[in-house]
KELO-600018 format. One record per residue: residue in three letters; x, y, z of N, C-alpha, C in turn; residue number from 1. Coordinates in pm, whole numbers, plus 50000, padded with zeros to 5 digits. Example, Ala and Ser with C-alpha at 12.3 -4.5 7.8 and 13.67 -1.06 7.14 Angstrom:
2
   vexnu     nxx     nyy     nzz    caxx    cayy    cazz     cxx     cyy     czz   segu
     ALA   51319   49431   50780   51230   49550   50780   51320   49670   50780      1
     SER   51285   49775   50708   51367   49894   50714   51290   50003   50787      2
END
This chain:
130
   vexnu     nxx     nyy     nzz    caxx    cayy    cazz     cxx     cyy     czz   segu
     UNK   79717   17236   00970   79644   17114   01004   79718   16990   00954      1
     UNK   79786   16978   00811   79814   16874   00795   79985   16826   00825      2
     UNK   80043   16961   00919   80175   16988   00981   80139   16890   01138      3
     UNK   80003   16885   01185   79980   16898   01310   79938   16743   01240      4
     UNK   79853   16650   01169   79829   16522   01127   79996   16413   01147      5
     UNK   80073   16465   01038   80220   16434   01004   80270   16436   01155      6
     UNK   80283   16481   01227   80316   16496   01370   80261   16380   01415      7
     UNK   80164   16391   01453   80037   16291   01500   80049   16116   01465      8
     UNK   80098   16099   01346   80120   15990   01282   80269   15928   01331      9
     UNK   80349   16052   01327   80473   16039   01337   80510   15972   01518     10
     UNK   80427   16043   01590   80460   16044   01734   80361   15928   01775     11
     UNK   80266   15861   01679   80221   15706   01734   80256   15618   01689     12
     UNK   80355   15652   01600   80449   15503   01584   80572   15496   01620     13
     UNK   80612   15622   01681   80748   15591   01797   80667   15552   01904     14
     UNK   80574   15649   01971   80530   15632   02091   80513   15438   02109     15
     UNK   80414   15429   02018   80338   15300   02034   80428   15200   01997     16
     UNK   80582   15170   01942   80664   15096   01973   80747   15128   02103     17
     UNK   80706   15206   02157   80761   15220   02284   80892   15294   02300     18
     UNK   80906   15381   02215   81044   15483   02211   81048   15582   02247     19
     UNK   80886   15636   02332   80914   15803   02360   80841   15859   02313     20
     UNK   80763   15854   02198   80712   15998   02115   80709   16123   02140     21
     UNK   80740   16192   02265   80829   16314   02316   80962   16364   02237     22
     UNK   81005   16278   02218   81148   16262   02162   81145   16307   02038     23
     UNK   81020   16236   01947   80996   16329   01827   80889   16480   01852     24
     UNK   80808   16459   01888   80681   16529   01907   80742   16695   01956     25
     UNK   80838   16685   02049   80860   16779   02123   80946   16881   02065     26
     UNK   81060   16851   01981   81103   16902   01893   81053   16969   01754     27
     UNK   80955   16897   01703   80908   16910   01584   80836   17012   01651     28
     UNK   80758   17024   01739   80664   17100   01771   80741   17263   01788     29
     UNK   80839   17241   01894   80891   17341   01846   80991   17430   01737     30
     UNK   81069   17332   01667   81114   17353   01548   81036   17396   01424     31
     UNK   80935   17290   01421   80855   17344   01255   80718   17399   01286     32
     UNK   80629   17398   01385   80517   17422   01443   80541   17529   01505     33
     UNK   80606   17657   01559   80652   17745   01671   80575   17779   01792     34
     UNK   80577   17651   01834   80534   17573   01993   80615   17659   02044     35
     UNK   80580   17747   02185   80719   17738   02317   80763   17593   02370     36
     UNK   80849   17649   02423   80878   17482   02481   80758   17430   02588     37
     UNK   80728   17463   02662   80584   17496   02760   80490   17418   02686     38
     UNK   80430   17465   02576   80361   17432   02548   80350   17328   02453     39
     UNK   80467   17307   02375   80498   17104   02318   80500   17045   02450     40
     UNK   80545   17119   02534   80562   16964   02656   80395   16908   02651     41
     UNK   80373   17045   02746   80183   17022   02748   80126   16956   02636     42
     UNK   80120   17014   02541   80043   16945   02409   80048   16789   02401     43
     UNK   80225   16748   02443   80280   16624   02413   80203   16494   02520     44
     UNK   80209   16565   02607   80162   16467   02732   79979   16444   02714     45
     UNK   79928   16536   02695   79779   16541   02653   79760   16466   02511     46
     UNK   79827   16432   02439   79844   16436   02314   79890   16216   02297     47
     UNK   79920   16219   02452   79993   16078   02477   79902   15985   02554     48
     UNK   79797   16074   02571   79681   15980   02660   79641   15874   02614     49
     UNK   79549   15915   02482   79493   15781   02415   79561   15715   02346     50
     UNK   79673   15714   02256   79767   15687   02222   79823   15545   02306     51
     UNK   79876   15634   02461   79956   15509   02578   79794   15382   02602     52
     UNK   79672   15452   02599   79597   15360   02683   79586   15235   02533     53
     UNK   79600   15252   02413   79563   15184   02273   79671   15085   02310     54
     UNK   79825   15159   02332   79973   15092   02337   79894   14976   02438     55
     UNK   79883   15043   02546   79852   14964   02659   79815   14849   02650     56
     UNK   79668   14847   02600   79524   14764   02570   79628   14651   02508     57
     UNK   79697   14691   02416   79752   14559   02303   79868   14492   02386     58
     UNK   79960   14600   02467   80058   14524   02495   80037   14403   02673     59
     UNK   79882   14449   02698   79800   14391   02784   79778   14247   02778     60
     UNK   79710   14265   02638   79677   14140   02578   79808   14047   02538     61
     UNK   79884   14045   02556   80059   14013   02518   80093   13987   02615     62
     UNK   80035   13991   02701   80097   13946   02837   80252   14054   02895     63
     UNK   80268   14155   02841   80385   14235   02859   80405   14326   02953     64
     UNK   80310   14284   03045   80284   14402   03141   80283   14309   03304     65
     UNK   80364   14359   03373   80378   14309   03522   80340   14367   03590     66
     UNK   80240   14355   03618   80134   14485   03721   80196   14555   03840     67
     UNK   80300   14413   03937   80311   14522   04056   80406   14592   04067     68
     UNK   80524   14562   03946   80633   14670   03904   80589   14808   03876     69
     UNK   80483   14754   03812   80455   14895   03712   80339   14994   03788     70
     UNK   80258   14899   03952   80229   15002   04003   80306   15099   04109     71
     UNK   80438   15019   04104   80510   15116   04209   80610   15185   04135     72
     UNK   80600   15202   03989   80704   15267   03885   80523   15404   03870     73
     UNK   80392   15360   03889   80276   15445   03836   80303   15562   03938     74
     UNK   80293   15465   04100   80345   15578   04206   80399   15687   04222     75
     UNK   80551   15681   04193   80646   15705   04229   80673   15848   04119     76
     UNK   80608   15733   03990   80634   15850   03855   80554   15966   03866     77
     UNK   80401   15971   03928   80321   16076   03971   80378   16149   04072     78
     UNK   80465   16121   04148   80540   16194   04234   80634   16261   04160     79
     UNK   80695   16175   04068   80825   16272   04031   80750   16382   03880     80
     UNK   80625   16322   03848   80551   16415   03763   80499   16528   03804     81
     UNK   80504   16538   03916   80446   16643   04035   80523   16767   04026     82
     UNK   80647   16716   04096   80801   16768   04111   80823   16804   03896     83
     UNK   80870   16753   03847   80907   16758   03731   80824   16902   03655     84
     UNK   80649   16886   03661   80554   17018   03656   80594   17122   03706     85
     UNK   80610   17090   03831   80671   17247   03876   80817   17318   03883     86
     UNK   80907   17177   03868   81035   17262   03766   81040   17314   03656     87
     UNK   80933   17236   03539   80942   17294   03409   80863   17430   03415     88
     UNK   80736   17462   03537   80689   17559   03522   80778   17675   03560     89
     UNK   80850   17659   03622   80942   17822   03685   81056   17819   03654     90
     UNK   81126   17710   03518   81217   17768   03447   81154   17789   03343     91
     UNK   81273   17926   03259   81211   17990   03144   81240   17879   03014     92
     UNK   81161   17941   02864   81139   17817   02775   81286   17799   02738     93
     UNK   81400   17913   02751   81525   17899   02624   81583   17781   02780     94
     UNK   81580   17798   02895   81663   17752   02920   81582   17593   02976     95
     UNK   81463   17542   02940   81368   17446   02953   81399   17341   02840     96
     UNK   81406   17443   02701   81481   17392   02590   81586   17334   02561     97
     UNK   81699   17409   02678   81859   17363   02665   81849   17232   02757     98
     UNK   81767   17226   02870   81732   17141   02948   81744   16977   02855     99
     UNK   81600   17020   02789   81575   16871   02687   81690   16851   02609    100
     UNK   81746   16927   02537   81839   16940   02445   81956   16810   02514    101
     UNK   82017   16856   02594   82079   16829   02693   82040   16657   02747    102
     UNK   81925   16638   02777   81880   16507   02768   81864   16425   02656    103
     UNK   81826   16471   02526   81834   16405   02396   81981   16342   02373    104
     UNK   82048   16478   02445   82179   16415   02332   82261   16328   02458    105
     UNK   82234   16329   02603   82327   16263   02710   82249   16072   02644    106
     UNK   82063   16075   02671   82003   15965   02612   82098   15903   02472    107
     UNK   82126   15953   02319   82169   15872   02255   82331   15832   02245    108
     UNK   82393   15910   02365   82551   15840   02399   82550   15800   02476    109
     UNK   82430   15767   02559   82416   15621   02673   82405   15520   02546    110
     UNK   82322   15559   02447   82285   15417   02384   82392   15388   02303    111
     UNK   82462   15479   02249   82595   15473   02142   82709   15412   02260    112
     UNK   82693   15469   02343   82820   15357   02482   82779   15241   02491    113
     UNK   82643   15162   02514   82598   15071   02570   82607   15013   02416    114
     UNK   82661   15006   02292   82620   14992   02154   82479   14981   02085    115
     UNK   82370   15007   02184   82235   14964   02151   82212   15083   02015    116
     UNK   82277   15103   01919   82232   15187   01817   82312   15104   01679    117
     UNK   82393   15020   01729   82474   14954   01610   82337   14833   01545    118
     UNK   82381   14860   01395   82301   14759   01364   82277   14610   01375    119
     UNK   82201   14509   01378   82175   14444   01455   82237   14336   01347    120
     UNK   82282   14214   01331   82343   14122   01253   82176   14012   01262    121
     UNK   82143   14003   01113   82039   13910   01126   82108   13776   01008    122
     UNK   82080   13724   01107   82107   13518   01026   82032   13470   00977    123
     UNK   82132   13444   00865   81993   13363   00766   82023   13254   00764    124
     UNK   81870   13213   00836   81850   13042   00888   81859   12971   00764    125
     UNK   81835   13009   00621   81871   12901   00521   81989   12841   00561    126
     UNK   82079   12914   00546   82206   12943   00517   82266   12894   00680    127
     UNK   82254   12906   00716   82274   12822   00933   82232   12712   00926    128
     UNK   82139   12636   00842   82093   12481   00832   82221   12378   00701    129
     UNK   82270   12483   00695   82376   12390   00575   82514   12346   00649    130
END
């Protein structure tokens, strides 16, 4: 229970800054929890409902949200969530696993190419006013 809390905590403050919480959730689940892969996915997405609608609500109020982008990104994504369900269902978990695996690590050498992982240089405005 308090393996499955630590999770929980962990995957709404990536999720809810907007990084994924899959990314953690899905691994942990099957690494320290002995989730199949099948079933972190499932867990993860059920697990992301109230979570995305909380994200939502706030980043609503923020004005951060462009409705008619995001209803033809809502579309399109239920289509490819469709398709996506029934690939993950009729491949097996080791090779569903190598799948993600495979996406984790192509995702952080897009971001290590694009440099979006180098640390960020912050200025100190004292010190810029002299």
């Amino acid at each position: 229970m308090t393996g499955y809390a630590l999770l929980g905590i962990m995957f709404g403050i990536v999720g809810g800054m907007g990084l994924g919480g899959g990314i953690v959730l899905i691994p942990c689940l099957t690494l320290f929890m002995a989730a199949t892969q099948h079933e972190a996915q499932g867990m993860t997405l059920f697990a992301y409902i109230p979570m995305a609608v909380f994200a939502l609500v706030s980043h609503f109020r923020q004005k951060n949200v462009r409705l008619k982008p995001v209803l033809i990104i809502m579309v399109f994504g239920c289509i490819g969530a469709a398709a996506g369900y029934y690939l993950a269902s009729v491949i097996d978990a080791p090779v569903l696993r190598r799948v993600f695996a495979v996406f984790l690590i192509a995702a952080a050498l897009l971001r290590v190419w694009r440099q979006e992982l180098r640390p960020r240089q912050i200025k100190n405005k004292s010190r810029d006013k002299l």
